[in-house]
C-alpha positions as CSV (number, residue, x, y, z in Angstrom):
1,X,124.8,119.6,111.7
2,X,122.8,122.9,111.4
3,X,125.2,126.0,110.1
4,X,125.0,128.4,112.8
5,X,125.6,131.3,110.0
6,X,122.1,130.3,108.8
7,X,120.8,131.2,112.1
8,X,123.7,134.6,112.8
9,X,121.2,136.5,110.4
10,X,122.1,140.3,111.2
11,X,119.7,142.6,110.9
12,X,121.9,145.1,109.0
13,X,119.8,148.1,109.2
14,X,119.3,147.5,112.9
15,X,123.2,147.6,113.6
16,X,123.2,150.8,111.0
17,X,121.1,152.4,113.2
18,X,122.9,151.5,116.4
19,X,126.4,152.2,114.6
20,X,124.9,156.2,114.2
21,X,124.7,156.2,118.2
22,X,127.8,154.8,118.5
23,X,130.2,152.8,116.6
24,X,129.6,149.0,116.8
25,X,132.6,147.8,117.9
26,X,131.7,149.3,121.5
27,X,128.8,148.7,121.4
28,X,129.5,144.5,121.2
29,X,132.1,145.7,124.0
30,X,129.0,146.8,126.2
31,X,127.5,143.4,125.9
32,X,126.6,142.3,129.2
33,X,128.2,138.4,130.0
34,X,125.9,135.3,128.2
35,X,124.8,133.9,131.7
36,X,122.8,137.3,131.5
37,X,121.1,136.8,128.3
38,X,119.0,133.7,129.5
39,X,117.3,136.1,132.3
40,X,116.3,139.5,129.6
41,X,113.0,139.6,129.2
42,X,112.3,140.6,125.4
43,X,109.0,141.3,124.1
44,X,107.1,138.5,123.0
45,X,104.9,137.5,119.7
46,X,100.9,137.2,120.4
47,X,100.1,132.9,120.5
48,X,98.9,132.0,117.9
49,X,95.3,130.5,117.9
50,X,95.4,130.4,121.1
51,X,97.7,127.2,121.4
52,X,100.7,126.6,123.6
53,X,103.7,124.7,122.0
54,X,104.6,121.7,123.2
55,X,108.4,123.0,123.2
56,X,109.0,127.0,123.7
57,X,110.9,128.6,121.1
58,X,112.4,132.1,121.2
59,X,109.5,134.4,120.0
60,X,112.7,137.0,120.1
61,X,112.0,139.6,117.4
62,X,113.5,142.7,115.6
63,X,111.9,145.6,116.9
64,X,111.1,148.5,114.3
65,X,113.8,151.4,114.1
66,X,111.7,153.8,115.6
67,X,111.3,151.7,118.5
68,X,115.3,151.2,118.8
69,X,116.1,152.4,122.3
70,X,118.0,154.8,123.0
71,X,120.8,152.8,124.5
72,X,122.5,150.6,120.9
73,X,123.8,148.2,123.1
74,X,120.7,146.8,125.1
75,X,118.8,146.4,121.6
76,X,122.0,144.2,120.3
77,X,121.9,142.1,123.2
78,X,118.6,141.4,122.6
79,X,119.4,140.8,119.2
80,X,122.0,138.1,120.8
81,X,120.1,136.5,122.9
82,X,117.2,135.8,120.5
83,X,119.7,134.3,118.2
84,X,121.2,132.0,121.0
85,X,117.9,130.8,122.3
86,X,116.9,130.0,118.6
87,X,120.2,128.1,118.2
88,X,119.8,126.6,121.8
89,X,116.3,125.3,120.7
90,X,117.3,123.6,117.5
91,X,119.7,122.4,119.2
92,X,117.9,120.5,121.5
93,X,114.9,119.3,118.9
94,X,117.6,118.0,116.4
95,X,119.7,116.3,119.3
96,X,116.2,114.7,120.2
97,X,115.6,113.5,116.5
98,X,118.8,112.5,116.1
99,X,117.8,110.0,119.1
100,X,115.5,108.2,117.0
101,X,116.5,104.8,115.9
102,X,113.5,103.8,114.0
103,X,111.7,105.3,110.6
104,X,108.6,105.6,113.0
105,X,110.3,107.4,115.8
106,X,111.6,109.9,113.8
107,X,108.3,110.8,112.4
108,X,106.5,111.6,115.2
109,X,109.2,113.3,116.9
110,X,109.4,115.9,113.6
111,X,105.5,116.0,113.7
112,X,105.7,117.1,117.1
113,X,108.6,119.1,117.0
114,X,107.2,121.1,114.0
115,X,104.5,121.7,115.7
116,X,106.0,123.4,118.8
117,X,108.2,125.5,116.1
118,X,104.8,127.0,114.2
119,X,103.3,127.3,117.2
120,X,100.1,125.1,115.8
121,X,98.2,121.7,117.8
122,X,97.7,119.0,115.6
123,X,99.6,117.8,112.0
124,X,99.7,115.7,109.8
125,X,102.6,113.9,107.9
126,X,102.6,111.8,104.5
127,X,105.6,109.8,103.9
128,X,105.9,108.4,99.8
129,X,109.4,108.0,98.7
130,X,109.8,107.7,94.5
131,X,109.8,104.9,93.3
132,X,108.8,102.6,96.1
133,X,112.2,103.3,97.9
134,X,110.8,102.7,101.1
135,X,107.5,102.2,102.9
136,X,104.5,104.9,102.7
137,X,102.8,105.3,106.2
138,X,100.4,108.5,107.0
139,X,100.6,109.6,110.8
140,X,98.8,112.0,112.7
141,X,99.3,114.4,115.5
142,X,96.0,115.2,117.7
143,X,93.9,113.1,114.8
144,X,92.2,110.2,115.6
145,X,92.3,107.5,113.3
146,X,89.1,108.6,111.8
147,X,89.5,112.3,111.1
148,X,92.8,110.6,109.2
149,X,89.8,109.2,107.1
150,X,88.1,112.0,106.8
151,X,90.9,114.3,105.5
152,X,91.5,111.1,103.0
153,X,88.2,111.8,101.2
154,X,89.7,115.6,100.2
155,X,90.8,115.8,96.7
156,X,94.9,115.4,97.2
157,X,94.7,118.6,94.5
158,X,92.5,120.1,96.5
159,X,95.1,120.6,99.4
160,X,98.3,122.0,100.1
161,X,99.9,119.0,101.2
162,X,98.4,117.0,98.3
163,X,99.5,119.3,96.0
164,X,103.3,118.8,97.6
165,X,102.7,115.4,97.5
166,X,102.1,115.5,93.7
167,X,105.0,117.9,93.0
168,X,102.7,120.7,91.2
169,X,104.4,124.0,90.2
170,X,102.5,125.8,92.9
171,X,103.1,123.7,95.7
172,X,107.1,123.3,95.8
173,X,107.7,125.1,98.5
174,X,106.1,125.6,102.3
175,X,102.2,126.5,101.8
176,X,100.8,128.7,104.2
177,X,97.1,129.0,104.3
178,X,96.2,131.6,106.9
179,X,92.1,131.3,107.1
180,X,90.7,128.4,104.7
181,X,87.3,129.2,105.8
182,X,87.7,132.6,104.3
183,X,88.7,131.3,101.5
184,X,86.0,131.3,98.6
185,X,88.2,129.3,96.2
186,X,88.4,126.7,98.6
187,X,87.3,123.0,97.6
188,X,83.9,122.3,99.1
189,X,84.6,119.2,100.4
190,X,88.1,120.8,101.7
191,X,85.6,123.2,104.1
192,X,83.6,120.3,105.4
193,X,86.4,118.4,106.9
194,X,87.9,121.5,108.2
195,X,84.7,122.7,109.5
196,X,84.0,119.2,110.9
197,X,87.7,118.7,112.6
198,X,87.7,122.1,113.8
199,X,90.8,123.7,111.8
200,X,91.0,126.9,110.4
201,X,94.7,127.2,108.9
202,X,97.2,125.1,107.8
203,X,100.9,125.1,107.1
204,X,102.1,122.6,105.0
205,X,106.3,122.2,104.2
206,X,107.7,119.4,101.6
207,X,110.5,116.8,102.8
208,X,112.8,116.6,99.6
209,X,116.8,116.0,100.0
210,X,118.9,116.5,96.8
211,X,120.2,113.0,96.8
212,X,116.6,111.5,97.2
213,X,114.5,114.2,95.8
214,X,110.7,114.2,97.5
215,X,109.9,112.0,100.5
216,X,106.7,113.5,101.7
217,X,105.3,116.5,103.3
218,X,103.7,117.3,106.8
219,X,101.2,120.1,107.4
220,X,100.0,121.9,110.8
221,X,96.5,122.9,111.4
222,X,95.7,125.9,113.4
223,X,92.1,126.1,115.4
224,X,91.9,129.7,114.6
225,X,93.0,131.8,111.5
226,X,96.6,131.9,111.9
227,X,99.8,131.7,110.0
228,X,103.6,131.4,111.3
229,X,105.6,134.5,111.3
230,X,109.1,134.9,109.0
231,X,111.1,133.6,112.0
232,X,109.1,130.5,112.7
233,X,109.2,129.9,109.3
234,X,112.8,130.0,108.9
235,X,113.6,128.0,112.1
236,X,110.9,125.1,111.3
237,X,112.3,125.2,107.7
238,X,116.0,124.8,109.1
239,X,114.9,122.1,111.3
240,X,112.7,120.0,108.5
241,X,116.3,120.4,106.0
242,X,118.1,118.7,109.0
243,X,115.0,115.9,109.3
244,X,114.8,115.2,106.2
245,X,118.3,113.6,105.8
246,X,117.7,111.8,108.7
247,X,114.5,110.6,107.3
248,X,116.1,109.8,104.1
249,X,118.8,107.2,106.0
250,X,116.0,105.7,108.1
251,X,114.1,104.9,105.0
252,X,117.5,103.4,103.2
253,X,118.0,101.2,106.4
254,X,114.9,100.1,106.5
255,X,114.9,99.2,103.0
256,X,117.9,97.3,103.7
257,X,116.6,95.1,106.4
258,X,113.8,94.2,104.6
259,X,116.1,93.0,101.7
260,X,118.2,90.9,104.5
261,X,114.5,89.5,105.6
262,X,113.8,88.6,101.7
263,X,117.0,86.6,101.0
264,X,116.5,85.3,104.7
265,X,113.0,84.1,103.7
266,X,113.8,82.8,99.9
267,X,116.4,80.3,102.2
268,X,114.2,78.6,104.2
269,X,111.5,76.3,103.5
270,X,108.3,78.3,101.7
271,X,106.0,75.8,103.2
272,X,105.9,72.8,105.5
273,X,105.5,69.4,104.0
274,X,102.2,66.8,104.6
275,X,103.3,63.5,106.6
276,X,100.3,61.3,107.8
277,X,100.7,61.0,111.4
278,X,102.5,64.3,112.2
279,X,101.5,68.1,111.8
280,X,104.2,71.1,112.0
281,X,104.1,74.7,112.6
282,X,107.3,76.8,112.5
283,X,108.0,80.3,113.5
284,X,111.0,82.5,113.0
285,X,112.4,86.3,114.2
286,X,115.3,87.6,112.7
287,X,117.7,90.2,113.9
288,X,118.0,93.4,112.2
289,X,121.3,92.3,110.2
290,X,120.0,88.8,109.4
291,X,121.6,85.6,111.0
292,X,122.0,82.1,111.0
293,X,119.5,80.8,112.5
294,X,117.6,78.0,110.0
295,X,115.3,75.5,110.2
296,X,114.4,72.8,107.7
297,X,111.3,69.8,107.4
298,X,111.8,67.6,104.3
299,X,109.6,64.5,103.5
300,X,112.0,61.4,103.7
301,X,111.1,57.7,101.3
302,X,108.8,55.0,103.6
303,X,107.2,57.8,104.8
304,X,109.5,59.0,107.0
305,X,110.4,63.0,108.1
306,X,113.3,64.7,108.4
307,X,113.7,67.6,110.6
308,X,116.7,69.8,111.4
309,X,117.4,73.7,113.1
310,X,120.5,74.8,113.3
311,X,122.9,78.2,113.7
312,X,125.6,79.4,112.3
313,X,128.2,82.0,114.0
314,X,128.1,85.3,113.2
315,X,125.2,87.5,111.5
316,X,124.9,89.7,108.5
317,X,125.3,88.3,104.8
318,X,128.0,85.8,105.3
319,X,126.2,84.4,108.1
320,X,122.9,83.9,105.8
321,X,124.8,82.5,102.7
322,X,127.2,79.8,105.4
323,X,123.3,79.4,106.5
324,X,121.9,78.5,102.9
325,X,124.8,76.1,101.8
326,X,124.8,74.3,105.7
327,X,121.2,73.3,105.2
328,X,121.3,72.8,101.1
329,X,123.9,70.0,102.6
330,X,122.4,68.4,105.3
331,X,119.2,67.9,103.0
332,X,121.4,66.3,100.7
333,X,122.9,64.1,103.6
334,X,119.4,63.4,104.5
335,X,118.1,61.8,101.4
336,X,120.9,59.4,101.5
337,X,121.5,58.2,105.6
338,X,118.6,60.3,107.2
339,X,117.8,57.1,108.9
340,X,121.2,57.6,110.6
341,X,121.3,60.9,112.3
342,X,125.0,61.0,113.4
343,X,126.1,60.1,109.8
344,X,124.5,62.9,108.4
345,X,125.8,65.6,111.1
346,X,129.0,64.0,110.9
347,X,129.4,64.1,106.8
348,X,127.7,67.9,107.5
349,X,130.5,68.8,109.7
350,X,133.5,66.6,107.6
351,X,132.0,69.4,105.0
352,X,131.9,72.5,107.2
353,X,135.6,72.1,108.1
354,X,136.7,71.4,104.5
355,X,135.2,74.4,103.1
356,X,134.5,76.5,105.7
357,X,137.5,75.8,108.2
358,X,137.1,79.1,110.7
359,X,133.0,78.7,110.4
360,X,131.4,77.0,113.6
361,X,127.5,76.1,113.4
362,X,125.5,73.8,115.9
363,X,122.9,71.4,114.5
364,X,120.2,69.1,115.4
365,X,118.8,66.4,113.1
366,X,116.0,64.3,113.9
367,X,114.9,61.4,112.0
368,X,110.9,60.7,112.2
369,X,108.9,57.7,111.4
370,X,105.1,59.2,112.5
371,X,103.5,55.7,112.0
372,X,105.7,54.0,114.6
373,X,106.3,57.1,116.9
374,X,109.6,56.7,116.4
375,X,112.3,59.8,116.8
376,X,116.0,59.2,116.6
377,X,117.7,62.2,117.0
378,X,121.0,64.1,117.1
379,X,122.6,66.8,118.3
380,X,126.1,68.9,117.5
381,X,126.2,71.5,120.4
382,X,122.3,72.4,120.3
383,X,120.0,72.8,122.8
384,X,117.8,69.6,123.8
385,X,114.2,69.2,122.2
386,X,111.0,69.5,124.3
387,X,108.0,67.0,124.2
388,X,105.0,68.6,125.2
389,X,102.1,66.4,126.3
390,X,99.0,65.7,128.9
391,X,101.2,64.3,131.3
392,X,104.8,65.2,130.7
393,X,106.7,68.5,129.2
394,X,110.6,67.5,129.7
395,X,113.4,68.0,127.8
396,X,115.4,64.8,125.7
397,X,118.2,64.2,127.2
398,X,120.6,64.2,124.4
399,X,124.4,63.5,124.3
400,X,126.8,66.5,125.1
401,X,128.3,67.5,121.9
402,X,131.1,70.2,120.8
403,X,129.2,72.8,117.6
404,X,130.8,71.8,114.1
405,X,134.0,72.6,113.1
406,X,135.3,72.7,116.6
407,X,136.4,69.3,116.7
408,X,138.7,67.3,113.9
409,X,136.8,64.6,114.1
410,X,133.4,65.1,115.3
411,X,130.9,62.1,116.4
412,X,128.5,61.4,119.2
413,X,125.9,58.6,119.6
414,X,122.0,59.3,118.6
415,X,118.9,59.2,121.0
416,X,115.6,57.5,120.2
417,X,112.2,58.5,122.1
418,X,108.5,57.8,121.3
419,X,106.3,60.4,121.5
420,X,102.9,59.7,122.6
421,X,99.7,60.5,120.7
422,X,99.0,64.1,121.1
423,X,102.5,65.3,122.0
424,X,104.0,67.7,120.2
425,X,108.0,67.9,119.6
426,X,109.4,71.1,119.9
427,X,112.7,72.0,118.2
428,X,114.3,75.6,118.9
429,X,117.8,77.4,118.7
430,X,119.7,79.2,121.0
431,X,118.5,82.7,120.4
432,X,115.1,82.1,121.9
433,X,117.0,81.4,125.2
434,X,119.4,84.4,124.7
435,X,116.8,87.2,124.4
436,X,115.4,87.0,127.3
437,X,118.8,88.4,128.5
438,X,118.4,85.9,131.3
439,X,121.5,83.5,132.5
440,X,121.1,79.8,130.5
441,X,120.3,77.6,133.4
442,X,117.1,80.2,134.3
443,X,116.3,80.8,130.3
444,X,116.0,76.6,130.3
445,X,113.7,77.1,133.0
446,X,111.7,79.7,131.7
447,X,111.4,78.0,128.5
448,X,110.1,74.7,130.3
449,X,107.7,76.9,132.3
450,X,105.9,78.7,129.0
451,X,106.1,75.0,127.5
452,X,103.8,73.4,130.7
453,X,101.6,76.5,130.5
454,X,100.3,75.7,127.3
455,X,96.8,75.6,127.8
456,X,94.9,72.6,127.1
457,X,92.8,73.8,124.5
458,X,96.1,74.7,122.1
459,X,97.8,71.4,122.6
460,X,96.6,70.0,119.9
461,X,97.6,73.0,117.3
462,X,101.1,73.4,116.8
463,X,101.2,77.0,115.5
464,X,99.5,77.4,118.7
465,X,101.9,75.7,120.6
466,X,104.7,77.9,119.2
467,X,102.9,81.2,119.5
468,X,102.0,80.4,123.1
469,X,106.1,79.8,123.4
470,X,107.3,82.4,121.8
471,X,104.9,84.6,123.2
472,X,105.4,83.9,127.1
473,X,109.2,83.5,126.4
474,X,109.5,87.3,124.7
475,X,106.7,89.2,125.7
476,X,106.5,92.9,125.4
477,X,107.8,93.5,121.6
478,X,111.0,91.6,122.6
479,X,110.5,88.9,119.8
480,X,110.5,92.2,117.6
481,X,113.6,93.5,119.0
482,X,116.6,95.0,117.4
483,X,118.5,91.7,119.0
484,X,121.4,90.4,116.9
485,X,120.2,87.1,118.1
486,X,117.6,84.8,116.1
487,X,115.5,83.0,116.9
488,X,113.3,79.4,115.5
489,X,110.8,77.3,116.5
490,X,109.8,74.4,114.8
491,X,107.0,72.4,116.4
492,X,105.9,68.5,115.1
493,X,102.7,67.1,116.8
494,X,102.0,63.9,116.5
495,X,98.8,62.7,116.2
């Protein structure tokens, strides 16, 4: 949280000066009640080039000594109330950054939020933490994507915020360049963007934390010659020190996730195998913390395929490495009885309760032979397979089943189907039904629904299959969402 005593700043010879009229003590006395301060009118700073900010800030400033009034205590509550309307508005931006749940979020909100506290338009931020800690993104506030390439083709030397970026001796602290144009050491290609995007000035401020050292800079361009005065400076400083931190735990958690998606990745099939007869596609979207979720396609002998999604409870790095060893096991169990699909679920779950007695998983295991058109499959508390086709998209009905581990003896009997030439199979988990936050008799529903839409011209693609699915399932980002649900589809068509 921001130190109020960085803001409480007294203006020492201010108070001297009102202490001669009389002493200060009664003079604080004389303050009028806060609910008063809010409706003072105080003399405001000139705008700066012109420009509005987005967010108004208290412009509240000392006023020379010879132009104290003659009453000490009006001029101290003006003092006040500058000092609470500063502390009111940093208030509000860092309770609005503090908001931000995402590495992107928070960027734009300090882009703008900067801006309103300099008083400038348009800005630009640079995001490069050391050492590949995180990921580098450029964004841009009032630039379109191609004045971002234009201000690219500048020297990074040649500019303040490239020089920040860089970590020369000059450029360690905020940069303030009040008229560029003006200048006649400026790079020459530095004045033809400017002159081309219309700025004039800049102000350019470093994002460093002690504990992560340099993370990027952000500078604000001004239309017109123009710089921010002390107080700006100080309360856009104090607001980029609070920023950055926040930054700097963004960047770690999103660092983090992408490890979880790594090891998630490294666990699952790198690539689908080659059967004659049968073509797969799979897609998968894992929750922020990783999960369970799993799918698996593994080349069987007579020319056979094996193929298998499953979950395991819980999420996190427990639930990924119960994940890894459930379907290291059931490949095993494969090799040997795949041909038998309720011995291999039921050695999987004689397994799962010796090792893993509180761990409960669902599976489904499906024995192919692509020549024949053959499918047995089945099922340990997972939802039922769709066939996708010309004339038919309907569910298998499989046997109800408890998950794995829940029972002490688990065993139900398999189902054999034939799918026809130019179906396609579609295996999922649970979590494709669950985020759509609908209850599961209308997820089913909606699920057959974006199955039978499939359009005619994609039935023959699996990965087309499964994006159309996935896609009409959890539109709108939601197959990007911060769910703690996962979700897999694994799609076989046979040809």
């Amino acid at each position: 949280m921001l130190d109020i005593r960085l803001l409480l700043r007294v203006d020492v010879d201010a108070l001297i000066a009102a202490q001669n009229h009389m002493g200060v003590c009664d003079a604080i006395r004389r303050i009028e009640p806060v609910g008063k301060l809010a409706a003072m009118s105080a003399p405001h700073l000139p705008k700066v080039a012109g420009i509005d900010p987005e967010v108004p800030v208290s412009t509240h400033t000392a006023a020379p000594l010879a132009q104290v009034p003659a009453a000490p205590g009006a001029f101290i509550q003006d003092r006040l109330a500058g000092w609470v309307s500063d502390l009111t508005t940093l208030h509000e931006l860092t309770e609005r950054l503090a908001g931000t749940a995402t590495l992107d979020a928070a960027l734009d909100e300090l882009l703008h939020a900067g801006a309103a506290l300099v008083g400038a338009r348009r800005g630009l931020l640079v995001l490069e933490p050391p050492g590949g800690a995180g990921p580098s993104t450029t964004l841009g506030l009032g630039l379109a994507h191609a004045d971002l390439g234009h201000l690219e083709t500048v020297e990074r030397a040649a500019t303040p915020l490239g020089r920040i970026l860089d970590g020369l001796p000059d450029a360690r602290s905020p940069v303030a360049s009040p008229d560029l144009l003006g200048d006649e050491n400026l790079d020459p290609r530095h004045r033809e963007v400017a002159t081309r995007l219309g700025y004039a000035a800049s102000y350019a401020l470093p994002l460093a934390t002690e504990a992560a050292g340099r993370l990027g800079a952000a500078a604000w361009l001004y239309d017109e010659p123009a710089e921010p005065s002390e107080k700006q400076r100080h309360l856009v400083g104090l607001y980029a020190r609070y920023a950055t931190e926040h930054l700097a735990r963004l960047i770690e958690l999103e660092r983090a996730r992408a490890d979880v998606a790594t090891v998630a990745e490294e666990l699952l099939p790198s690539r689908l195998p080659r059967i004659p007869g049968v073509r797969l596609a799979a897609r998968r979207r894992s929750g922020p913390r990783g999960g369970g979720d799993w799918f698996d396609a593994l080349p069987l002998p007579d020319h056979a395929l094996g193929l298998a999604v499953g979950s395991v409870g819980g999420s996190g790095p427990s639930a990924m490495a119960a994940m890894g060893r459930l379907r290291a096991s059931l490949r095993a169990y494969a090799v040997m009885e795949g041909e038998d699909p309720v011995a291999v679920l039921s050695d999987l779950e004689l397994l799962l309760r010796l090792t893993e007695p509180a761990r409960t998983a669902t599976a489904l295991f499906a024995y192919c032979e692509p020549a024949a058109r053959k499918v047995v499959l089945a099922g340990a508390g997972h939802a039922p397979p769709l066939v996708i086709g010309e004339r038919r998209c309907e569910f298998v009905e499989t046997t109800l089943s408890a998950p794995l581990g829940m029972l002490a003896c688990w065993e139900a009997p398999s189902v054999e189907f034939s799918p026809a030439p130019g179906e396609t199979v579609l295996l999922y988990t649970d979590g494709l039904l669950r985020r759509t936050g609908d209850a599961m008799d209308r997820a089913f529903a909606r699920l057959h629904s974006a199955a039978a839409s499939v359009p005619k011209a994609h039935r023959h693609d699996p990965a087309a299959v499964a994006d159309h699915v996935l896609r009409t399932m959890l539109p709108e980002g939601l197959d990007g969402s911060d769910s703690t649900e996962d979700v897999v589809i694994l799609a076989a068509h046979f040809d």
